[in-house]
C-alpha positions in Angstrom: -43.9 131.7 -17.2 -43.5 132.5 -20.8 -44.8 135.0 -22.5 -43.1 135.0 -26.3 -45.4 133.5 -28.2 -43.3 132.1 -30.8 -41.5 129.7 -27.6 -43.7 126.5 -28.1 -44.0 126.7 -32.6 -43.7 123.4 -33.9 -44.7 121.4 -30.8 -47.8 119.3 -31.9 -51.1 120.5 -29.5 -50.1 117.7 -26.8 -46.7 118.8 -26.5 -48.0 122.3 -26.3 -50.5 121.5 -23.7 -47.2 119.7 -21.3 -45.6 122.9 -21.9 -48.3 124.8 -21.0 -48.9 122.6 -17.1 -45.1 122.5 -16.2 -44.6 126.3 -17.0 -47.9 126.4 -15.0 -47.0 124.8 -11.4 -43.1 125.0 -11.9 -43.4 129.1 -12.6 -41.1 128.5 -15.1 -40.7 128.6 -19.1 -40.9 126.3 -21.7 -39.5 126.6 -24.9 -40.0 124.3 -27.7 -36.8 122.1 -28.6 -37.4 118.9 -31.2 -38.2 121.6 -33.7 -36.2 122.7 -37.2 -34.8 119.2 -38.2 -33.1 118.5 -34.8 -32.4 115.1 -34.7 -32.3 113.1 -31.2 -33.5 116.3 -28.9 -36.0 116.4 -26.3 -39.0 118.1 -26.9 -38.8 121.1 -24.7 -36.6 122.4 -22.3 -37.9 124.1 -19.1 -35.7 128.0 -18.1 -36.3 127.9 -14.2 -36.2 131.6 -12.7 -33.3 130.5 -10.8 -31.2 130.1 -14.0 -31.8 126.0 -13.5 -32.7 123.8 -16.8 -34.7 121.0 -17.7 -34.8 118.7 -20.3 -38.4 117.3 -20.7 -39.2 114.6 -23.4 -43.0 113.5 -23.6 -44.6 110.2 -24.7 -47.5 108.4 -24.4 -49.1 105.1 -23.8 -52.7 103.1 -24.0 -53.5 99.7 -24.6 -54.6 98.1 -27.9 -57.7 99.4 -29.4 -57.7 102.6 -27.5 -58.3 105.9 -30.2 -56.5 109.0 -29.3 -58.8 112.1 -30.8 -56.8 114.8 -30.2 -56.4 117.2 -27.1 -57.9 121.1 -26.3 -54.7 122.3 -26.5 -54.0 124.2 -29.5 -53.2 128.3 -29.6 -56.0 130.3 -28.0 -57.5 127.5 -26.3 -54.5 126.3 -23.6 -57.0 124.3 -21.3 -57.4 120.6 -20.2 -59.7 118.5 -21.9 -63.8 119.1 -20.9 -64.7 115.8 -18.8 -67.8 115.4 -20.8 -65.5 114.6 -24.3 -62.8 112.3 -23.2 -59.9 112.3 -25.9 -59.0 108.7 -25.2 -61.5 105.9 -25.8 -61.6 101.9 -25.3 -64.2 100.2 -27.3 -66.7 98.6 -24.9 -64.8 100.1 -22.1 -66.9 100.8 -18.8 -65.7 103.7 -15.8 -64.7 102.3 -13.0 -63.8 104.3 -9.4 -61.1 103.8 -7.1 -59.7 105.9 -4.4 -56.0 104.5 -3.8 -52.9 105.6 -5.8 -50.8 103.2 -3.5 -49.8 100.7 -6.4 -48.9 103.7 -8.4 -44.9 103.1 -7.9 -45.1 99.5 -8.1 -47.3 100.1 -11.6 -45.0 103.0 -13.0 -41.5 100.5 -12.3 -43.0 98.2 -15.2 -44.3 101.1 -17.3 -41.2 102.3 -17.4 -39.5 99.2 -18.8 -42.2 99.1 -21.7 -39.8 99.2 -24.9 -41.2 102.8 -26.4 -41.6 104.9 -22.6 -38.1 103.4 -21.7 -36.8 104.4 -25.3 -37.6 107.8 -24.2 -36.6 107.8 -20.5 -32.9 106.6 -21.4 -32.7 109.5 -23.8 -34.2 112.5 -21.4 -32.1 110.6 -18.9 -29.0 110.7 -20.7 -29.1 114.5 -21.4 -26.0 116.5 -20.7 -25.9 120.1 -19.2 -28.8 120.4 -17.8 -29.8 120.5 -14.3 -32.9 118.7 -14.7 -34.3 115.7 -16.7 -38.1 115.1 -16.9 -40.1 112.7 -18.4 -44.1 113.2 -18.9 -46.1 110.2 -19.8 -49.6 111.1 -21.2 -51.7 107.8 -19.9 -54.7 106.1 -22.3 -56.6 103.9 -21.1 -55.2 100.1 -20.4 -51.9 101.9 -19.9 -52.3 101.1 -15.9 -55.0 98.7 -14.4 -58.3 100.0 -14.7 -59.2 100.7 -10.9 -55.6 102.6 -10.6 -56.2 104.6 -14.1 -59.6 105.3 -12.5 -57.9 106.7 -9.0 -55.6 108.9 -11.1 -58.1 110.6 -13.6 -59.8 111.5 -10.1 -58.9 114.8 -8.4 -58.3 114.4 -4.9 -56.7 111.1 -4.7 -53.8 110.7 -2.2 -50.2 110.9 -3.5 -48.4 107.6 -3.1 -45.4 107.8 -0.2 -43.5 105.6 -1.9 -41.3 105.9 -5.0 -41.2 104.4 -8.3 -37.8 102.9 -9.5 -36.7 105.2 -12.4 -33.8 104.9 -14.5 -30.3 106.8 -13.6 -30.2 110.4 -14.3 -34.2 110.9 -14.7 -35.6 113.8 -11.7 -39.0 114.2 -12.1 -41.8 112.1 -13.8 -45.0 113.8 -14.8 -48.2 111.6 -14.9 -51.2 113.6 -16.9 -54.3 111.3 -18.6 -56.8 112.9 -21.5 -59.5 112.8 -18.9 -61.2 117.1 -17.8 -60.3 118.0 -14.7 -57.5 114.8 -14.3 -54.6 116.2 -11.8 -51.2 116.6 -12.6 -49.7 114.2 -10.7 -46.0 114.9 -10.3 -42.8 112.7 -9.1 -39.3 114.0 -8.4 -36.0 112.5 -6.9 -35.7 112.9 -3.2 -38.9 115.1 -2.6 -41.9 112.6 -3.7 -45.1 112.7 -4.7 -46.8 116.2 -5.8 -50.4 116.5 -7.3 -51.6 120.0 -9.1 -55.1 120.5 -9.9 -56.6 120.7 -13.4 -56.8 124.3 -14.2 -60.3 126.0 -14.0 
């Protein structure tokens, strides 16, 4: 994990809070890319202890009418968003629970052929020199069906077992959602389905 503290300037506080997870359960460190006028890079790259890189864009989607408010991440206060303040809203939206992440694959196939998550997936996908490619998609509300958005904000649901279809050259998707104590639910090519708890 990093511990320069000039590696993540100029990500926005999401960005920083992505860095922050993946350097978290990967043990490795992120440093900040899409900064100083670069035009077309990803927004971080991940320095494995192996010597192995990443290239990790991030993106997010919610339906219509859905208000982002910001995350918790910022410097000093690295931590997931408290449960009681969700940073995504729907107007006149009600909880629901579910317990099932099995139509999770079936789900994240059509996500990924939305026009601005694709966008983003063909150009982490496309990256050269790198071992790695990762894409994390920060979910809003009304960006999956409600009762599966409901199973992923909740800690403890199963892993699917089977995979999404994800475009050529992508090896890991990341799944996070602005609810507290939401796991990190993790996808990579030829290994599966991986879920890390919020941290404390």
């Amino acid at each position: 994990m990093g511990t320069d503290p000039g590696r993540l300037r100029g990500l926005r506080p999401d960005e920083r809070g992505v860095a922050l997870a993946l350097e978290r359960v990967t043990g490795s460190t992120a440093r900040a890319h899409d900064v100083d006028g670069r035009q077309g890079a990803v927004d971080l790259v991940l320095l494995h202890p192996d010597g192995r890189t990443a290239a990790v864009e991030v993106t997010s989607l919610a339906a219509d009418g859905v208000r982002r408010r910001g995350t918790e991440a910022g410097p000093g206060r690295q931590r997931w968003p408290d449960p009681r303040r969700p940073w995504w809203t729907v107007e006149g939206a009600t909880s629901s629970v579910a317990a099932t992440l099995d139509d999770l694959p079936a789900a994240l196939t059509a996500l990924l052929e939305v026009a601005s998550v694709a966008r983003r997936a063909d150009k982490v996908a496309g990256v050269r020199d790198v071992d790695e490619r990762h894409l994390v998609v920060e979910l809003g509300e009304g960006a999956l069906p409600r009762r599966l958005y409901a199973a992923l904000c909740t800690p403890g649901t199963p892993v699917p077992t089977a995979d999404p279809v994800v475009p050529d050259g992508l090896t890991h998707l990341w799944l996070t959602t602005g609810w507290g104590g939401s796991p990190l639910l993790g996808w990579q090519r030829g290994a599966g389905w991986s879920a890390y708890p919020a941290p404390a």
